[in-house]
ROTIBA-256531 format. One record per residue (C-alpha): x, y, z; residue in three letters; residue number from 1. Coordinates in steps of 0.25 Angstrom, whole numbers. Layout:
BEGIN
<node c1="X" c2="Y" c3="Z" code="ala" pos="NUM"/>
...
END
This chain:
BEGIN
<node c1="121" c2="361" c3="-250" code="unk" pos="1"/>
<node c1="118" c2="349" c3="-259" code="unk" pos="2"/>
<node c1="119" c2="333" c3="-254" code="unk" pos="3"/>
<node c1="127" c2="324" c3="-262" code="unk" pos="4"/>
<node c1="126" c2="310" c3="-262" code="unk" pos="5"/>
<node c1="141" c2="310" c3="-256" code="unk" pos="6"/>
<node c1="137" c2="318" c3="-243" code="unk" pos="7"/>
<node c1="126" c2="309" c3="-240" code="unk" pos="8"/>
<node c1="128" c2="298" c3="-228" code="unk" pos="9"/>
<node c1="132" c2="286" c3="-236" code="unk" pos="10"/>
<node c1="120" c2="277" c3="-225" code="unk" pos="11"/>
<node c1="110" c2="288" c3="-226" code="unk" pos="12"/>
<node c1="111" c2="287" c3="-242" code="unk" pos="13"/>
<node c1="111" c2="270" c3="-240" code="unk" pos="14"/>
<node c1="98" c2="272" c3="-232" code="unk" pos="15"/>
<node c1="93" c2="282" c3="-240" code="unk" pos="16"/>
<node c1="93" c2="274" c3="-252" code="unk" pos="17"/>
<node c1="87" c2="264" c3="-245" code="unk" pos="18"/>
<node c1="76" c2="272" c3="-241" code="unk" pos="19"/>
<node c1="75" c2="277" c3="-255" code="unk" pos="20"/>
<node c1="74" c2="261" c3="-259" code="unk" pos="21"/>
<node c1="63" c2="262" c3="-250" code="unk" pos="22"/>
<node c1="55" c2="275" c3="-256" code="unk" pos="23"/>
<node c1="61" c2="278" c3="-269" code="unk" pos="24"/>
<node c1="60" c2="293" c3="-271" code="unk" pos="25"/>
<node c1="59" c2="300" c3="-285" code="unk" pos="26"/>
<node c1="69" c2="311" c3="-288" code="unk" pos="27"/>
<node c1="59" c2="318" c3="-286" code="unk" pos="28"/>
<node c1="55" c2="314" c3="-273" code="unk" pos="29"/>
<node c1="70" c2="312" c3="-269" code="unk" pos="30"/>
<node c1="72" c2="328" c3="-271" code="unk" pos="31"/>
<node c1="67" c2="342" c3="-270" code="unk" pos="32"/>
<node c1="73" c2="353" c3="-275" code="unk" pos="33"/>
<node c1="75" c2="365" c3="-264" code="unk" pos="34"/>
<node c1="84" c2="377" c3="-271" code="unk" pos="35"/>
<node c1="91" c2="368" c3="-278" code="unk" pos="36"/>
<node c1="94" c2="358" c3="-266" code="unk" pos="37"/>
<node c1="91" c2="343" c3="-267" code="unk" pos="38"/>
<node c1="82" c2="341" c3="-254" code="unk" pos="39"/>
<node c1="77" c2="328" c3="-250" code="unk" pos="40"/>
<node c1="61" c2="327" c3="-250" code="unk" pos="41"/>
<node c1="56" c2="326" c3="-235" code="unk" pos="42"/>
<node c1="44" c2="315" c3="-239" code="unk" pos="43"/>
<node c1="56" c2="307" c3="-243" code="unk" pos="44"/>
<node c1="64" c2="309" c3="-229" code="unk" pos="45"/>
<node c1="53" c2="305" c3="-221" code="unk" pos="46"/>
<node c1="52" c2="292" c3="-230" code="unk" pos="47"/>
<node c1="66" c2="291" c3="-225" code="unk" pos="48"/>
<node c1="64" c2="292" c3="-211" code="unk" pos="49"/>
<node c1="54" c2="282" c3="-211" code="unk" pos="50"/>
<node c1="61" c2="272" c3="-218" code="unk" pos="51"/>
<node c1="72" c2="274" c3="-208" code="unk" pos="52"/>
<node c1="62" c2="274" c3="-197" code="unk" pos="53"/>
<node c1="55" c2="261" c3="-201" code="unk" pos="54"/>
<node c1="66" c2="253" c3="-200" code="unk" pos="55"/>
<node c1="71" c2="257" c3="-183" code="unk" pos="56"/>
<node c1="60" c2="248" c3="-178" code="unk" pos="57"/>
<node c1="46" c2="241" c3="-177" code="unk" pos="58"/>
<node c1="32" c2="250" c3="-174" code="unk" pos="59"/>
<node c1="24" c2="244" c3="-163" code="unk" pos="60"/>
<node c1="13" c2="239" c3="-173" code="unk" pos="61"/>
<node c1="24" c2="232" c3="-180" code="unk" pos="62"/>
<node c1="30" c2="226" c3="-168" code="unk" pos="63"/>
<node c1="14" c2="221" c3="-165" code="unk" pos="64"/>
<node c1="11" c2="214" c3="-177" code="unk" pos="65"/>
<node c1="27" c2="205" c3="-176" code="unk" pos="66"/>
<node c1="21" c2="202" c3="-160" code="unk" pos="67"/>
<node c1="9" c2="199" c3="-166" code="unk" pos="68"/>
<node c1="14" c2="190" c3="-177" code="unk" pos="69"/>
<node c1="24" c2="184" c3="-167" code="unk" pos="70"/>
<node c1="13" c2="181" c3="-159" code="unk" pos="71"/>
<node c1="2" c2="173" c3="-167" code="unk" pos="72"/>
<node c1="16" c2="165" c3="-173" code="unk" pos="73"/>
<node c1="16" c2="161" c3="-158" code="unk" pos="74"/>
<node c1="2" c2="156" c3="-157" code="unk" pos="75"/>
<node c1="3" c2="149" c3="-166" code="unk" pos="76"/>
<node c1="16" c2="142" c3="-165" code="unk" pos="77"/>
<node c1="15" c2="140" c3="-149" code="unk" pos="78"/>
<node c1="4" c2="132" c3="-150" code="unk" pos="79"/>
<node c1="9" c2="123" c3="-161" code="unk" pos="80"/>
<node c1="21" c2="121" c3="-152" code="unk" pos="81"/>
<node c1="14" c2="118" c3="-141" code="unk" pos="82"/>
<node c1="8" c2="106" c3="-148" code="unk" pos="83"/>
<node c1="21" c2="103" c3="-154" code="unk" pos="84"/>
<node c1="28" c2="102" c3="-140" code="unk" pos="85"/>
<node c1="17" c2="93" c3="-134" code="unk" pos="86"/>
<node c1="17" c2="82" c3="-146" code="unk" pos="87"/>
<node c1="32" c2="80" c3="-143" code="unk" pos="88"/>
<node c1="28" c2="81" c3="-128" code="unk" pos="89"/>
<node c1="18" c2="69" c3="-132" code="unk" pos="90"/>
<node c1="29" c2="62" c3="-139" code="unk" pos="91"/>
<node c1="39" c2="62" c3="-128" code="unk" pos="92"/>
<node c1="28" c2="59" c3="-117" code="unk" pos="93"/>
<node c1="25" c2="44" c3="-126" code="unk" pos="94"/>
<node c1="39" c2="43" c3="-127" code="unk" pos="95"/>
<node c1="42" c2="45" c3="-113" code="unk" pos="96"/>
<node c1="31" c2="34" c3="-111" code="unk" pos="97"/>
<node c1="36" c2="23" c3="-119" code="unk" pos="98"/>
<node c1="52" c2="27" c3="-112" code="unk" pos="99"/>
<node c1="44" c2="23" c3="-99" code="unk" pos="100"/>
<node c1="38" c2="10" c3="-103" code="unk" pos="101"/>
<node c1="49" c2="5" c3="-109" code="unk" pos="102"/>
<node c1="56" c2="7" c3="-96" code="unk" pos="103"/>
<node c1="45" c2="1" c3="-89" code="unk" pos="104"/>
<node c1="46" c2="-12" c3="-99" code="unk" pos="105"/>
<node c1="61" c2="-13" c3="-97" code="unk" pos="106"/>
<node c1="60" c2="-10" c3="-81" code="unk" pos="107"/>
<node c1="48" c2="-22" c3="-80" code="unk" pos="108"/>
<node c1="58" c2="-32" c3="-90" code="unk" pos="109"/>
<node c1="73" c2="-28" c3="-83" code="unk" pos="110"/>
<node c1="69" c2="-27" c3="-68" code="unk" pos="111"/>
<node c1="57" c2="-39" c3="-64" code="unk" pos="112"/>
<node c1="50" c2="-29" c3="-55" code="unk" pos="113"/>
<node c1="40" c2="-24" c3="-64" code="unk" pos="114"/>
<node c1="38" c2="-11" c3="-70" code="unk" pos="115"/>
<node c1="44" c2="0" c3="-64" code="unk" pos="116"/>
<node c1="39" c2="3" c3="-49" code="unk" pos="117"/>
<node c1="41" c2="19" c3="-55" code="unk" pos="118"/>
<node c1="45" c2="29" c3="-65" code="unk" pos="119"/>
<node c1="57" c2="33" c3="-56" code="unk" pos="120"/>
<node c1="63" c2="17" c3="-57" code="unk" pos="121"/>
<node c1="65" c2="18" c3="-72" code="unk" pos="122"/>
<node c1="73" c2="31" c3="-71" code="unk" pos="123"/>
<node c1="88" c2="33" c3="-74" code="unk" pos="124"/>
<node c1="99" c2="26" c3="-67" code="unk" pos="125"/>
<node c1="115" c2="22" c3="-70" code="unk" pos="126"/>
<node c1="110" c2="8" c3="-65" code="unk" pos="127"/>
<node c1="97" c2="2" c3="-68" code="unk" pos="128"/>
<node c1="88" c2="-7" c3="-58" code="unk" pos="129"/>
<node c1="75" c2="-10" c3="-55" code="unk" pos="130"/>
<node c1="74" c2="3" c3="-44" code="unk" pos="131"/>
<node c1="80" c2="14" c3="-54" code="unk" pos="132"/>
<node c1="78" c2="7" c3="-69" code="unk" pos="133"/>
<node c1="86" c2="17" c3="-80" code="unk" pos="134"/>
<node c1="75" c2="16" c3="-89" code="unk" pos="135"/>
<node c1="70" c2="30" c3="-92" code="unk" pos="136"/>
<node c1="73" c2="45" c3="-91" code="unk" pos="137"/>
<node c1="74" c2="52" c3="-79" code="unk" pos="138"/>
<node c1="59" c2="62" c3="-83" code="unk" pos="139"/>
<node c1="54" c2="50" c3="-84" code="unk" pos="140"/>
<node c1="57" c2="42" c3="-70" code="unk" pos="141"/>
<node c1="57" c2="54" c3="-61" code="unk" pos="142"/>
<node c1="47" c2="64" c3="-56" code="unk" pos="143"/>
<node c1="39" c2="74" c3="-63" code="unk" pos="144"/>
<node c1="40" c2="63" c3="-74" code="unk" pos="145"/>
<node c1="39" c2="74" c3="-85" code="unk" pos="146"/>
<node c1="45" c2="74" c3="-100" code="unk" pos="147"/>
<node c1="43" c2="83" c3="-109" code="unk" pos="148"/>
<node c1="29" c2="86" c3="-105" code="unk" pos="149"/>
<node c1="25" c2="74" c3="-100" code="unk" pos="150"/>
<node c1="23" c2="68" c3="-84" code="unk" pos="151"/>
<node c1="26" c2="52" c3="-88" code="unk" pos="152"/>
<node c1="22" c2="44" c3="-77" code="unk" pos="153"/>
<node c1="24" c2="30" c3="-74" code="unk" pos="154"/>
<node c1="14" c2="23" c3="-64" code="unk" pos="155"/>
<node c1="18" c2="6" c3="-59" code="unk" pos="156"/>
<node c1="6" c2="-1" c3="-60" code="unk" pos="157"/>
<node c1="-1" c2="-14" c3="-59" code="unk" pos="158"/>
<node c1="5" c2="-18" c3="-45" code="unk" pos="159"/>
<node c1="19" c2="-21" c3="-41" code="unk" pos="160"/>
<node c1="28" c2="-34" c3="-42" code="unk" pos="161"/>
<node c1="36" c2="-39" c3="-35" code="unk" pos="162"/>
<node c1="51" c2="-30" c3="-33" code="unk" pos="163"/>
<node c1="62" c2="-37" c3="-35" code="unk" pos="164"/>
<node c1="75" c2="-37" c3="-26" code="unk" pos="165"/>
<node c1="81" c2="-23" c3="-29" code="unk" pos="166"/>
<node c1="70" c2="-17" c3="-35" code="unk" pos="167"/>
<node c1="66" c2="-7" c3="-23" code="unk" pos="168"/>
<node c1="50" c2="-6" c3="-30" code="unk" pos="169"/>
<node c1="43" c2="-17" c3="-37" code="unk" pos="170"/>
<node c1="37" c2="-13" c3="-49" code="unk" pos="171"/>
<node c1="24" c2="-14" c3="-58" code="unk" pos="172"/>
<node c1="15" c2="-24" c3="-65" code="unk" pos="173"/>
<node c1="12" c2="-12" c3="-72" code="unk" pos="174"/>
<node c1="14" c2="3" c3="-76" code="unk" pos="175"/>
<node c1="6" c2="17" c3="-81" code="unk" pos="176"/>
<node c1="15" c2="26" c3="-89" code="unk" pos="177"/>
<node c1="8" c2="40" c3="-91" code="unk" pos="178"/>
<node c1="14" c2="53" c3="-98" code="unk" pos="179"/>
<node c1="4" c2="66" c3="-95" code="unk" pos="180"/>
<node c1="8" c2="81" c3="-100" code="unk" pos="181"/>
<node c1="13" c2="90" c3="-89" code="unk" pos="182"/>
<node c1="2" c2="99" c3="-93" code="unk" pos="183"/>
<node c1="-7" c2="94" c3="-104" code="unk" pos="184"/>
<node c1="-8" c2="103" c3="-118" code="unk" pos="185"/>
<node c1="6" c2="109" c3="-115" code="unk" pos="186"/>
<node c1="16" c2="98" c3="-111" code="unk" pos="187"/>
<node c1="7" c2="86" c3="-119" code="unk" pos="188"/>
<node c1="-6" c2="84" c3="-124" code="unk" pos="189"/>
<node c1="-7" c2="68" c3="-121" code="unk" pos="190"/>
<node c1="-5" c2="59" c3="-111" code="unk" pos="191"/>
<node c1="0" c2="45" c3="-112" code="unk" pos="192"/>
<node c1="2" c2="32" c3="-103" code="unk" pos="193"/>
<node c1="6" c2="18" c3="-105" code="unk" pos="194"/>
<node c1="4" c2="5" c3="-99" code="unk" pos="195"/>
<node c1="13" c2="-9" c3="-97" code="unk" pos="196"/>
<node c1="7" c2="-12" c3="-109" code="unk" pos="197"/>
<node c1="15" c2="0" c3="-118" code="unk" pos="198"/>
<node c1="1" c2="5" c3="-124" code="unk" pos="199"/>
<node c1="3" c2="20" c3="-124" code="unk" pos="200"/>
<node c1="-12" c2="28" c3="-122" code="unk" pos="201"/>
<node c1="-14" c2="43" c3="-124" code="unk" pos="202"/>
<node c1="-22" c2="51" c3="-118" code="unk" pos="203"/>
<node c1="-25" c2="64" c3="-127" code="unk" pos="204"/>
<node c1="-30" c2="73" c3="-118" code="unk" pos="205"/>
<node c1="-16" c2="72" c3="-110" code="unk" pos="206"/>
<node c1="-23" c2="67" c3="-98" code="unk" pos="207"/>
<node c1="-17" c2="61" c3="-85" code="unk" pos="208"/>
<node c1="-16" c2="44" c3="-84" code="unk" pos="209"/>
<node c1="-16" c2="40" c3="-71" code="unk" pos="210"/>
<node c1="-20" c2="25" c3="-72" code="unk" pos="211"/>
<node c1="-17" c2="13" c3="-83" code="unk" pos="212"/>
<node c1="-33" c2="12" c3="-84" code="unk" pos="213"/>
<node c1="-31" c2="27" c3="-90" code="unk" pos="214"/>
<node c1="-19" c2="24" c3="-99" code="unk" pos="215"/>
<node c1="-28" c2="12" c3="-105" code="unk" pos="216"/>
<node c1="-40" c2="20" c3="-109" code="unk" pos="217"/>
<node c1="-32" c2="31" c3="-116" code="unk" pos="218"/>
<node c1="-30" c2="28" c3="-132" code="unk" pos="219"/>
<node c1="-18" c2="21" c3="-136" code="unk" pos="220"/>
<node c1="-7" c2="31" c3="-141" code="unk" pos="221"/>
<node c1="-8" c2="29" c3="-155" code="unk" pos="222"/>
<node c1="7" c2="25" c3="-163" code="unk" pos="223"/>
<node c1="13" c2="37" c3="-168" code="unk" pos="224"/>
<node c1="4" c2="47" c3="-160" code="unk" pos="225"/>
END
């Protein structure tokens, strides 16, 4: 019995031709002659087979090296990252001190009782007074005091004045705002703190300020930085 290119399977000749594109054959190679009957070479089928084979999966050592690769393009973009997500930390932490003075400043002009006897009297309200201010965000004015990676603080100091009627706290001759990382080299790299004077100091190292004689001594955060 003799094949002709009629009785072949349409897909198996498309997928032989494309095996062939692959590893072209000879006439020669392509056929032997057994009494008189075209017969396909065996050397050729196996190359058929593998080609077929090589494309139904991935072998283990292939499956290694893309886990591998995978892998060291982590280590090195995690990191980088990481720094990325603490400068903008940084950022948000100096912005978050300069909301807080402000509101201080506006509190100390509006209310004649000083500055603000606490964080939690400059937080949001649908009527502002001197006991509940309006002045700045909610992450800011209530415990833990944490934004975007940062614990902001404000401390009254200075001794108090004299509370005016309706104000249920007097307030401050004077104030320490701090803003520490969470967790230092994760959340944020620096620290920061300001003063009634609005002279913003870093700390480099991210370390705690727990005193205005602290906030002083620590370099002045430079424009821009």
């Amino acid at each position: 019995m003799e094949y002709t290119v009629e009785s072949i399977d349409p897909m198996a000749l498309g997928m032989a031709r494309d095996v062939l594109s692959i590893y072209p054959m000879t006439p020669r190679d392509a056929f032997g002659t057994r009494r008189g009957v075209p017969v396909r070479t065996m050397g050729k089928a196996k190359q058929f087979e593998t080609a077929m084979g090589s494309s139904r999966g991935f072998s283990l050592i292939e499956l290694l090296i893309v886990v591998a690769i995978i892998l060291i393009i982590a280590g090195i973009a995690i990191p980088n990252l990481l720094r990325s997500k603490m400068a903008a930390n940084d950022a948000s932490a100096v912005e978050s001190i300069h909301a807080m003075l402000t509101a201080a400043s506006v509190y100390y002009t509006t209310y004649d009782n000083g500055y603000p006897p606490s964080a939690t009297v400059m937080g949001p309200t649908t009527l502002a007074t001197c006991n509940l201010a309006g002045l700045i965000d909610p992450l800011l004015a209530n415990s833990p005091n944490q934004k975007s990676g940062y614990t902001v603080t404000y401390t009254g100091q200075e001794g108090t004045v004299n509370a005016p009627t309706g104000c249920a706290a007097p307030g401050f001759n004077g104030f320490l705002i701090a803003a520490v990382p969470i967790t230092t080299g994760e959340t944020g790299a620096r620290s920061f703190c300001t003063e009634e004077d609005g002279v913003i100091h870093v700390d480099v190292n991210g370390g705690a300020i727990g005193s205005d004689t602290v906030c002083s001594a620590l370099p002045i955060l430079a424009t821009g930085d």
